[in-house]
Residue, then its C-alpha position, 0 to 999 in steps of 0.5 A: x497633447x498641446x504644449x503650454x507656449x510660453x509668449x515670444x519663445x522660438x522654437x528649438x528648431x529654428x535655432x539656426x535661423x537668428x544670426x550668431x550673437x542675436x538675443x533671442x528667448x527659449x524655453x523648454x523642460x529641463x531635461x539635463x544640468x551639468x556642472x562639470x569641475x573643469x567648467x570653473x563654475x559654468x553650468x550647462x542646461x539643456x532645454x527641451x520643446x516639442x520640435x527639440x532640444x536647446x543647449x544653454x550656458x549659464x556663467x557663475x555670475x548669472x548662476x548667482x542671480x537666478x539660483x532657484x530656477x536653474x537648481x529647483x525649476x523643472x521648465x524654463x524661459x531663457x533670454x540670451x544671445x546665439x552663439x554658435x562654434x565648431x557647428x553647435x548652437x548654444x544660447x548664453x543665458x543673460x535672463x532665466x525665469x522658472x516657469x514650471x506652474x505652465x505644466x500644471x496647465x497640462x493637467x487640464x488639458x482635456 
């Protein structure tokens, strides 16, 4: 099956490749949210792709702006910076888009 490639996206598996701190874009199904209470309104997304999986930070001020897509979207483009700590890689959402209507493009896939 062809994935719906969202433009200028990297794929989880060259997540190594950009140096820490660079600003780069994802996407991916939303496969995981966590709100933890200890996490004082931090939410972790994980994103998933044909190659694997991106783990995305999303602080309470950005929570605030982009609501709708991190509660309702089912498949999302994440703009943020590389940080990478005790061998994790994660991406610190600075912009999320809902681009859930590209998997309604699966369905015409013949």
């Amino acid at each position: 099956m062809n994935w719906p490639h969202p433009p200028s996206c990297l794929p989880a598996n060259r997540l190594a490749e950009p140096p820490n701190g660079a600003r780069i874009t994802v996407a991916g199904l939303v496969i995981l949210r966590q709100r933890p209470g200890t996490a004082k309104g931090v939410i972790f997304i994980t994103l998933e792709d044909e190659t694997g999986v991106v783990n995305v930070i999303v602080w309470r001020k950005l929570y605030e702006t982009y609501r709708r897509a991190v509660i309702a979207g089912r498949m999302l483009r994440v703009t943020g910076r590389v940080q990478r700590e005790n061998g994790v890689t994660h991406v610190i959402s600075e912009h999320i888009e809902d681009i859930s209507p590209l998997l309604d493009r699966l369905l015409d896939t013949p």
